[in-house]
C-alpha positions as a printed NumPy array, in Angstrom:
array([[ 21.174,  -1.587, -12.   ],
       [ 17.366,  -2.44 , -11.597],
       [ 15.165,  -4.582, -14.034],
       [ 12.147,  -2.45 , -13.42 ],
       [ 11.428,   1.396, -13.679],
       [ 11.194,   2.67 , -10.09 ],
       [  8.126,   2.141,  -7.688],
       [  6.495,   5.266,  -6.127],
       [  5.068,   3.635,  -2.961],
       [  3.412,   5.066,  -0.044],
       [  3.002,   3.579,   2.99 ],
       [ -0.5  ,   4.223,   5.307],
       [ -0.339,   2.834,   9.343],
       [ -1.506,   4.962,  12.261],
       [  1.467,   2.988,  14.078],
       [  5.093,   4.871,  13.382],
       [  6.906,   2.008,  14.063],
       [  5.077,  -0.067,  11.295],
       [  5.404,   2.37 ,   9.276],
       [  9.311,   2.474,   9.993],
       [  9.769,  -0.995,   9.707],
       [  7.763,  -1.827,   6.81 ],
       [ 10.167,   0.754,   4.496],
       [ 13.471,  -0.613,   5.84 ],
       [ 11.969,  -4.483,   4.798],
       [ 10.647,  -3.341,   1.78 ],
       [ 13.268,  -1.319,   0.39 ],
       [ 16.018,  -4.37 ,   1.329],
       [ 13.461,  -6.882,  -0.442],
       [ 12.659,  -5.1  ,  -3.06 ],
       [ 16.153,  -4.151,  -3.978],
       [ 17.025,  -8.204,  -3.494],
       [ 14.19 ,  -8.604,  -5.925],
       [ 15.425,  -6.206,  -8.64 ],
       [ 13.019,  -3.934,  -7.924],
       [ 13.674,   0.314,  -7.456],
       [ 11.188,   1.31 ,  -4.972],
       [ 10.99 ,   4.935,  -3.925],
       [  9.025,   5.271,  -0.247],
       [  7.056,   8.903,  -1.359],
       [  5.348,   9.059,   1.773],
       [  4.292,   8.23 ,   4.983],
       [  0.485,   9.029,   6.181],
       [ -0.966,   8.15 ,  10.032],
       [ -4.652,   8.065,   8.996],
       [ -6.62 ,   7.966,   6.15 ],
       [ -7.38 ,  11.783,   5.928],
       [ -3.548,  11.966,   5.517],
       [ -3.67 ,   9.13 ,   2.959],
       [ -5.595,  11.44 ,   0.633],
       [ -3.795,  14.491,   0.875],
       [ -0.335,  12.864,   0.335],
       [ -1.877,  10.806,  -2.586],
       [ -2.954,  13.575,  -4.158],
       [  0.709,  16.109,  -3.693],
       [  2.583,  12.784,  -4.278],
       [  0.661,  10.58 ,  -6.895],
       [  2.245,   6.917,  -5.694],
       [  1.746,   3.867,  -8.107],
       [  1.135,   1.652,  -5.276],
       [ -0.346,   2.22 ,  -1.207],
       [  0.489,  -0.079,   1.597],
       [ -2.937,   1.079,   3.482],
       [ -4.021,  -0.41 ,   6.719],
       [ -7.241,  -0.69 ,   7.318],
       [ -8.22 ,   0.147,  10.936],
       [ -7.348,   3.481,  11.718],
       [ -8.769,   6.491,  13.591],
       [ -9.948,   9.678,  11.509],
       [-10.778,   8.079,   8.506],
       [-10.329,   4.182,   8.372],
       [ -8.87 ,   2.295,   5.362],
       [-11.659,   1.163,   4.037],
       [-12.863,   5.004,   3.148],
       [ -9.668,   6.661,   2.169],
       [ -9.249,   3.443,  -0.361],
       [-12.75 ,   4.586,  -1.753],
       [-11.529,   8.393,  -1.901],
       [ -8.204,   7.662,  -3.405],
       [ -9.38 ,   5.321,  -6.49 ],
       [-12.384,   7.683,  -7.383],
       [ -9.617,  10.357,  -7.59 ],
       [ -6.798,   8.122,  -8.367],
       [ -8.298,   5.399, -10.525],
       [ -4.754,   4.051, -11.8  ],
       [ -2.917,   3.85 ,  -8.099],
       [ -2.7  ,   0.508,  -6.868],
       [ -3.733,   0.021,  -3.937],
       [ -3.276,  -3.082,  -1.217],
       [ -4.963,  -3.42 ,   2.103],
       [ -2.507,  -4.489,   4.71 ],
       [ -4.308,  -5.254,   7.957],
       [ -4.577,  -7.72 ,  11.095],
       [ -8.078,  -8.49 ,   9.926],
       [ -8.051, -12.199,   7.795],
       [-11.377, -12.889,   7.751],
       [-13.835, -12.906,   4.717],
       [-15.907,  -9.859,   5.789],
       [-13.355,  -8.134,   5.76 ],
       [-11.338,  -8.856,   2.654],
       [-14.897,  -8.52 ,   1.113],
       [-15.625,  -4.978,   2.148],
       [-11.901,  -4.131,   1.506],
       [-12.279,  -5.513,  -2.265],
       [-15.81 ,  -3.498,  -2.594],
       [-13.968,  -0.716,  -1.353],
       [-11.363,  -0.72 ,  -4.606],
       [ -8.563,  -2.295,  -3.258],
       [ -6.347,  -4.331,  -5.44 ],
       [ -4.798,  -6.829,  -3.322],
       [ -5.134,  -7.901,   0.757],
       [ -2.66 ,  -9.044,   2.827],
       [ -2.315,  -9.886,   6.339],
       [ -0.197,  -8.416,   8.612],
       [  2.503, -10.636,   9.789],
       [  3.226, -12.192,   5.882],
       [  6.706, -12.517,   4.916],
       [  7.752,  -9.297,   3.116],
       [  8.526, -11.314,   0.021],
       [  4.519, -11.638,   0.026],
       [  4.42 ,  -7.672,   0.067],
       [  6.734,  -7.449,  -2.918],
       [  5.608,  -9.699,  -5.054],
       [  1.904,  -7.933,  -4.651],
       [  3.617,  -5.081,  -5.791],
       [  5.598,  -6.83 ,  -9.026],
       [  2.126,  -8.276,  -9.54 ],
       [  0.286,  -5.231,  -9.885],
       [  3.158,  -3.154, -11.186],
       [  3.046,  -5.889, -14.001],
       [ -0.535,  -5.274, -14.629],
       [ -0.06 ,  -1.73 , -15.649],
       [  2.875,  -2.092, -17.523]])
């Protein structure tokens, strides 16, 4: 039995096997964590990121932030002006301060670097899952 209602999560990487690998982690560490997360989607770019945002409606977005079609950054804008109360957090190989700057202007609610322990990824979720409830 879970602690927490269930987390709608969707999961944005123009690499399949990222996007593979980061649901089997997170649904093992978030169930280890007490938490229910439900994978809604999958999306390759950020033009698919909008579409399956909008016919799914996920409380939180894994989004990467270099991608071709429509990068991150954008489809982050899209989706909050559109979905205001989705959480969104950045997951990319970029760490430097430009970046997480223009990835914070762009409406994203947390940024993490790719490589992190999943744990990380989690408790960004329990953090801003917390924050709405």
């Amino acid at each position: 039995m879970y602690n927490h209602p269930k987390v709608r999560l969707m999961i944005v990487d123009d690499i399949a096997n990222v996007r593979r690998d980061l649901k089997t982690v997170l649904l093992i560490a978030g169930s280890a964590a007490g938490m229910d997360i439900e994978i809604t989607a999958e999306a390759r770019d950020g033009m698919d990121a909008i579409r399956l945002a909008r016919s799914n409606l996920p409380d939180v977005i894994l989004m990467d932030l270099e991608m071709p079609v429509m990068d991150g950054f954008s489809a982050t804008r899209i989706i909050k002006e559109q979905l205001p109360s989705t959480k969104i957090i950045a997951l990319t190989v970029h760490g430097d301060a430009q970046s997480r700057e223009e990835a914070y202007r762009a409406g994203v609610d947390h940024y993490i670097e790719k490589g992190a322990p999943v744990n990380e990824i989690v408790r960004a979720i329990q953090m801003l899952e917390k924050k709405e409830g």
